[in-house]
N, C-alpha and C positions, 0 to 999 in steps of 0.2 A: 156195270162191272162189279163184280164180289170183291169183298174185302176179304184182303191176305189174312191168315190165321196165324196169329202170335203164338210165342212160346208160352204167354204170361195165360192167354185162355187156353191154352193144353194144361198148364201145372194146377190153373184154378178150375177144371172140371175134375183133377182128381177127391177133388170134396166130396164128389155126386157118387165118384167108386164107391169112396168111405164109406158116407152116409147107407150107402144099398148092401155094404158089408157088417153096417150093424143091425139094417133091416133083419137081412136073409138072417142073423144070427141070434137074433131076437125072436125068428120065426122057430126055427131048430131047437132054441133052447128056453123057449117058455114053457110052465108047464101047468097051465089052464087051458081054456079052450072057452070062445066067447060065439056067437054066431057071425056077429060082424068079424072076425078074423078071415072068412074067406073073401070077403071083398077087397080089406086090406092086400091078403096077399097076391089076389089077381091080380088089383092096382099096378101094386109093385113090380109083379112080373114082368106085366105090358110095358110100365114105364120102362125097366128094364131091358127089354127087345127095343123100343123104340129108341133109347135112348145110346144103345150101341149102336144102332144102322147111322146113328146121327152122326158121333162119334168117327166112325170106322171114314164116314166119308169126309170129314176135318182133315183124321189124321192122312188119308190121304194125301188130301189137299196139299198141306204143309208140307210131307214128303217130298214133294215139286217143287216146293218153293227153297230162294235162299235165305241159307241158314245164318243166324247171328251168334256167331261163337263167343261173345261177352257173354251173354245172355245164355249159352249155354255152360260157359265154366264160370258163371255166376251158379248155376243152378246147381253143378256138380260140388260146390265149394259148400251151397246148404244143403243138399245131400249127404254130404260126408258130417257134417256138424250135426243132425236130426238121427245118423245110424247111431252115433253113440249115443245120443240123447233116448232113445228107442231099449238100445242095448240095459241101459242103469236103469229106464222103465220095465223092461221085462226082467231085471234080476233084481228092483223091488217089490215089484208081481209074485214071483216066487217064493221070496223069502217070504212076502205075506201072508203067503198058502201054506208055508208049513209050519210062521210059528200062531197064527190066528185061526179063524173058526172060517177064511174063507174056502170054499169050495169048488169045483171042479168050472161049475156053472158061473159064479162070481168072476175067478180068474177069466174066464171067455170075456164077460162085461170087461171086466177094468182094460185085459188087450185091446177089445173092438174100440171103448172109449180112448185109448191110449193110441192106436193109428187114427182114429179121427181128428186126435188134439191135434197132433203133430202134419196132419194132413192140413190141416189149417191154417199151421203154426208154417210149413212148406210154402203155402199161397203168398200168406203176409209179409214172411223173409223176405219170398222172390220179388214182389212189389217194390219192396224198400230198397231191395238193393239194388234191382234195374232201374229202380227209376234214381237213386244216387246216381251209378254211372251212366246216363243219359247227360 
């Protein structure tokens, strides 16, 4: 018998989004070129594909299954507290950019790093706080 799919391993594979959103972005916006970068990006791709078919058939899964509504208005409740938190990281992003020397490319880094923190910083909440009301 397979084991049920938690809400707590859906919130914490969004890391892996993350992490493949600073990939792809670090791809797009480097601007050297090394011979090893095609393998890297292969890598990536594949993991990529594979790592959504993997994905796809989870969230399936969990789709069937029932739902724990602590654990989800646990999740909406750090949801709502990471948009603002999100929101004052991207309007001191901004400001960053127009009164310093960052540019176009920088501002891309600091956002991709800034939903990664926070992607993180998502996982670690939901832990603490599901496992509190447990």
């Amino acid at each position: 018998m397979e084991k049920k799919v938690s809400l707590k391993e859906l919130v914490g594979t969004k890391i892996i989004y993350a992490g493949l959103i600073a990939a792809y972005y670090w791809m797009w916006a480097r601007q050297d070129w090394h011979n090893y970068y095609d393998a890297i990006q292969n890598a990536v791709f594949l993991f990529t594909i594979l790592f959504f078919i993997l994905q796809a058939s989870r969230i399936r899964r969990y789709s069937k299954e029932e739902k724990d509504q602590q654990a989800i208005q646990t999740l909406r409740r750090i949801d709502a507290i990471l948009l603002r938190v999100l929101t004052a990281a991207a309007v001191a992003i901004a400001f960053a950019c127009a009164v310093t020397f960052f540019d176009g490319r920088m501002a891309g880094y600091a956002l991709v790093g800034t939903i990664f923190a926070l992607t993180v910083l998502r996982t670690i909440l939901f832990c603490v706080m599901a496992a509190g009301k447990s």
